[in-house]
N, C-alpha and C positions, 0 to 999 in steps of 0.2 A: 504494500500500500504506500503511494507517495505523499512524501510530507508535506504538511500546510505550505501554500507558500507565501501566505501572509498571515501574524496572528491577529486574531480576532478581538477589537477591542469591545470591552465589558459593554451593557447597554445601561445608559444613563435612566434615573428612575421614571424621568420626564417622556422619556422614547416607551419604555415600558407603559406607562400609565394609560401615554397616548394611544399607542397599539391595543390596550386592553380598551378605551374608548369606544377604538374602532372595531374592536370584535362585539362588540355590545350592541351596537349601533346596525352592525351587519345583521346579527341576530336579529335584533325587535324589525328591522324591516323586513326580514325574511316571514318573520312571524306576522305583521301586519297582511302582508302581500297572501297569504294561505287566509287568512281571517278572512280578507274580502273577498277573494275567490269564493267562499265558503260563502258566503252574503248572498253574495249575486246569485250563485246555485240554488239557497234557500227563495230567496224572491225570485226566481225564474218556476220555482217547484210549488210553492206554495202563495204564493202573493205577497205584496206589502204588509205591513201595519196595517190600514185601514179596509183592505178586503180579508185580513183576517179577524181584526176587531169586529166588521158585517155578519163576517159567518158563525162567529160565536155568540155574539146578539140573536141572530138569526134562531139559531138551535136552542138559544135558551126561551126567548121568545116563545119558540113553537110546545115545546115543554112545559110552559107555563101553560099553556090554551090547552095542554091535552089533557 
């Protein structure tokens, strides 16, 4: 195996922190970007807020009268 051919200087705490910033950062967008995906899937399958507020009135509603 060939030797380093340059050594590697230590990482300052500031480079660290930053890098850890950035994987965090990476993370919660990855994590946002599946959340909405998931959104839009649910409103495409089931409707909005307000056509499923409809339907659950609706059912109760009807429930009531029977």
């Amino acid at each position: 195996m060939p030797a380093d051919p340059a050594p590697r200087r230590p990482l300052s705490a500031a480079c660290l922190a930053a890098n850890g910033a950035l994987s965090l950062l990476n993370l919660g967008c990855h994590l946002l970007d599946r959340q909405v995906e998931r959104l839009a899937l649910d409103f495409e399958r089931h409707g909005g807020f307000t056509e499923r507020l409809h339907r659950v009135r609706s059912v109760s509603r009807d429930q009531a009268d029977a």
